[in-house]
C-alpha positions in Angstrom: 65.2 294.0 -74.4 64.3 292.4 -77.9 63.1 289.0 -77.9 62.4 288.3 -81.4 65.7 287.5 -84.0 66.1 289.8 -86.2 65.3 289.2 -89.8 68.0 288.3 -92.0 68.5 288.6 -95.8 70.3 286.3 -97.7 73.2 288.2 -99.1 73.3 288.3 -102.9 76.0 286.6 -104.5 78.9 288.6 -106.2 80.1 287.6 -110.3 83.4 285.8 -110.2 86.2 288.1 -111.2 87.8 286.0 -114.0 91.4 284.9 -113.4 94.4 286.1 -115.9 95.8 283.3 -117.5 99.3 283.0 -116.8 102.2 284.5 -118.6 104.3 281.7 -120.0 108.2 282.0 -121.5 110.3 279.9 -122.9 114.1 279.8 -121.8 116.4 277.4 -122.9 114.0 274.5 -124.1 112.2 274.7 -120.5 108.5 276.4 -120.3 108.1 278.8 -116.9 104.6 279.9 -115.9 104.4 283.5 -113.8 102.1 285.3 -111.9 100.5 288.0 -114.4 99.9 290.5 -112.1 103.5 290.3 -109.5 105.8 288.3 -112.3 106.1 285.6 -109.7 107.3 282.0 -110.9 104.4 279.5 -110.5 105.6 276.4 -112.5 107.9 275.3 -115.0 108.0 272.4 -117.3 109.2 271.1 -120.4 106.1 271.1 -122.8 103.9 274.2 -122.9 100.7 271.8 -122.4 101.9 270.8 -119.1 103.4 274.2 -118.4 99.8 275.5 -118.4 98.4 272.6 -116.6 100.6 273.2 -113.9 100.2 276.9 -113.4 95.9 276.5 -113.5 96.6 274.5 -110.7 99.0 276.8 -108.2 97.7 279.8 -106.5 100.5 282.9 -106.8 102.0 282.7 -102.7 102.5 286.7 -103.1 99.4 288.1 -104.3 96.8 285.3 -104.0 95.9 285.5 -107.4 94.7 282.4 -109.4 96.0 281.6 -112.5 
């Protein structure tokens, strides 16, 4: 039987895949922010500014992308 621990190495970090910005439209005065990868609808607000502020915050529910 082994009675020593085993050494360990620390494992070596991986870059951060950068997150697509969200793809934003603009229907009938009101600003919607989707998922750019499934189309799914993140956010929607009336100025683009908050659009976007919105969508950087919410993760996309269907294929746990960032925006």
């Amino acid at each position: 039987m082994h009675t020593e621990s085993y050494p360990t190495h620390p494992t070596t970090p991986t870059p951060a895949v950068p997150a697509q910005e969200p793809a934003l439209h603009l229907f009938g005065g009101i600003w919607i922010a989707s998922c750019p990868t499934c189309g799914f609808q993140l956010t929607t607000a009336r100025t683009q500014e908050r659009c976007e502020q919105r969508a950087r915050r919410r993760r996309c529910p269907v294929c746990r992308q960032d925006a």
